[in-house]
C-alpha positions as CSV (number, residue, x, y, z in Angstrom):
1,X,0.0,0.0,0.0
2,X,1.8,3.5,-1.1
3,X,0.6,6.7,0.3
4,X,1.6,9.8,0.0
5,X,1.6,12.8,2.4
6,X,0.6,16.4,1.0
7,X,3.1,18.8,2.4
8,X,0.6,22.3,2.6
9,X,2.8,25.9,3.4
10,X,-0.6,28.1,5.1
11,X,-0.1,31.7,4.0
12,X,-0.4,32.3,8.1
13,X,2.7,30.5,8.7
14,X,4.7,32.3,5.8
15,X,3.5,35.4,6.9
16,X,4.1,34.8,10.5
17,X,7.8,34.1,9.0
18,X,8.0,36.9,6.7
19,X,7.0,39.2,9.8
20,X,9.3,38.2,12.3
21,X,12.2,38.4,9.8
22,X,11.3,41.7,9.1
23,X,11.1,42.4,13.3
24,X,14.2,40.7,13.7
25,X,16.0,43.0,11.4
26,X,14.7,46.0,12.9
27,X,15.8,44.8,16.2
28,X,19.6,44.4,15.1
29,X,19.5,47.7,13.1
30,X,18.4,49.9,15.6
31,X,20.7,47.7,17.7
32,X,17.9,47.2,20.6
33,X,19.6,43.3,20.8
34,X,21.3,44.4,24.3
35,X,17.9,44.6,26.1
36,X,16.8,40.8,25.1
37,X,17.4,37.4,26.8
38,X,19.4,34.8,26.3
39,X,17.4,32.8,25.6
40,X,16.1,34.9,23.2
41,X,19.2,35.9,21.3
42,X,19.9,32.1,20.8
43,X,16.3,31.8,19.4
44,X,16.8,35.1,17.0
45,X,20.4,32.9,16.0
46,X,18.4,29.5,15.5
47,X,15.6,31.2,13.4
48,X,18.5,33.6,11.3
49,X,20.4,30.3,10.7
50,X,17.4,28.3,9.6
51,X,15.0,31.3,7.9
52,X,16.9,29.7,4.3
53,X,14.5,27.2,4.1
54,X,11.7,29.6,3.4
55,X,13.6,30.1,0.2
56,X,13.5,26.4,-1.4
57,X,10.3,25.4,0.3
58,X,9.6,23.0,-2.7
59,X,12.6,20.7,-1.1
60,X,11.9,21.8,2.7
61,X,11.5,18.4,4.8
62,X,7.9,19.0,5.9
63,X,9.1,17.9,9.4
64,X,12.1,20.2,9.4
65,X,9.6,23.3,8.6
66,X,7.1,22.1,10.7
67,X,9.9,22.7,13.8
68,X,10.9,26.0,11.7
69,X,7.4,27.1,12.5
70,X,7.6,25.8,16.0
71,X,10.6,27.9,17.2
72,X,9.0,31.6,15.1
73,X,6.3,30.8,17.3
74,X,8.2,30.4,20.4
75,X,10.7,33.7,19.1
76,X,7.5,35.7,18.4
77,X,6.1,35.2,22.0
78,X,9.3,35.7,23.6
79,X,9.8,38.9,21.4
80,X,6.2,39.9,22.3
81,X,7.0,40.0,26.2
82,X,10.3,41.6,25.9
83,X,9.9,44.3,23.7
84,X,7.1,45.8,26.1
């Protein structure tokens, strides 16, 4: 028996990406980086390193974007209660 999974990119999660890139940016231009966490900063580094993906989503592991989407999430909440 053969199946086959349909790997689906919502427009929510790209833009969710496309968003936080953008914030993340920002952040290191106007050089506001000092006033985050550690934890934080590692997470901004994780996402930076991994953000490629977005770019060659036609050969993107559907698991490997799936924890892509996972740790935005997590960086977007974080980024939400520290940038108060």
């Amino acid at each position: 028996m053969n199946t086959t999974f349909e790997f689906e990119v919502h427009t929510e999660e790209l833009n969710l990406v496309s968003n936080l890139k953008n914030q993340i940016d920002e952040i290191y231009q106007k050089q506001a980086i000092f006033g985050l966490s550690l934890e934080t900063l590692e997470l901004t580094r994780r996402f930076s390193a991994t953000y490629p993906i977005v770019e060659n989503l036609d050969e993107v592991n559907p698991t490997e974007f799936n924890k892509f989407v996972s740790l935005s999430k997590h960086l977007e909440r974080n980024l939400l209660q520290e940038l108060k």
